[in-house]
C-alpha positions, 0 to 999 in steps of 0.5 A: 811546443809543450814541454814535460817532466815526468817522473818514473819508479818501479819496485817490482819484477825487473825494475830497470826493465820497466823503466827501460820501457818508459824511456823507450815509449817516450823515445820519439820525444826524449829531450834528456833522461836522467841517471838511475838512483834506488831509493827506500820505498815512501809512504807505504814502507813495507815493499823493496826499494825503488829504482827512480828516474827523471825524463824530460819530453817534448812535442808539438802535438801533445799537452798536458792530458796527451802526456799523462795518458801515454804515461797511463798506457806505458804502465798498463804496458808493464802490467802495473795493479793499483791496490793501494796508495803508494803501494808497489809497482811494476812502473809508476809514471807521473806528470811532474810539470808541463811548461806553467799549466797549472791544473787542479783535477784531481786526475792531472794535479799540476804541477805534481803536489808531492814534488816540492818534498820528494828527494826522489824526483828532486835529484834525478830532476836537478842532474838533467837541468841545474836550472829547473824551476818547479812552477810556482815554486821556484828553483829545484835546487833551492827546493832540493836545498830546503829538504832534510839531509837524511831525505837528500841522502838516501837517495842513492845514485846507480852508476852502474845501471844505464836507461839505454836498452842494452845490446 
C-alpha cells in the first residue's frame, strides 16, 4: 500500500475548478481532502493569489513516480504552461510525501524540500491529520509552529468554498 500527500494550487482561470479537477482525478483513491484556503502568491509576487489544498491518496498500485505522473496528467488536464519558476498556474500538483521513500532526482525530490517552510502546504495538511509527520522532519505541527506568524497568518481559510463539484 502506498500512501501519499499531495499538494494543489491554482491562481489562474477558475482556481476552485482546477482544483476541483484534481480532487476528482484522484477521486478513486481519496482518503481525505483538506478544506480550501487563498494565500498571497510566494516567490514570484507579481500574480493573483492562490487557492491551496491538501490531499491524502492511497493505492496498492502506485508508488512514488505513479503518484506524480498522474499529478503531471491532471495539470496538462487543466492546461497548466510552465514559463517561469514559481510563476502562475492554472493547476499545480506536487508530491509532498509518500509513506518514508526519500528520493533525491531532481524529477521527484522527496520528500517535497520547500514544505518544511511552506504555511500553504503546512495548514491544509495539519486540518486533514494533527498527527502528520513530515519524514525526517518530524511533526507538521512542530513545523507549523516553528514558522513566522505573519507566514501562518496570511494563509487564509475559504469556508465558503467547497472541493466537492457542485450539483
Amino acid at each position: 500500500m502506498s500512501r501519499a500527500v499531495l499538494s494543489l494550487g491554482s491562481n489562474l482561470g477558475d482556481r476552485l475548478a482546477h482544483l476541483r479537477l484534481a480532487v476528482e482525478g484522484f477521486s478513486d483513491v481519496l482518503v481525505a481532502a483538506s478544506p480550501v484556503y487563498e494565500t498571497a502568491p510566494w516567490g514570484v509576487t507579481d500574480q493573483p493569489d492562490f487557492l491551496n489544498a491538501v490531499i491524502v491518496v492511497e493505492s496498492a498500485g502506485v508508488d512514488e513516480w505513479g503518484w506524480l505522473r498522474r499529478g503531471q496528467e491532471l495539470e496538462r488536464a487543466a492546461e497548466r504552461v510552465r514559463e517561469r519558476r514559481w510563476g502562475p498556474r492554472t493547476l499545480d500538483v506536487d508530491v509532498v510525501s509518500v509513506d518514508d521513500v526519500r528520493s533525491d532526482d531532481p524529477e521527484l525530490l522527496l520528500p517535497h524540500p520547500g514544505t518544511p517552510s511552506r504555511a500553504t502546504v503546512l495548514i491544509p495538511w495539519h486540518s486533514i491529520d494533527p498527527e502528520a509527520q513530515l519524514p525526517g522532519r518530524g511533526p507538521v505541527a512542530a513545523l507549523l509552529a516553528a514558522l513566522p506568524e505573519d507566514e501562518v497568518s496570511g494563509v487564509r481559510l475559504r469556508a465558503d468554498l467547497d472541493l466537492r463539484p457542485s450539483g
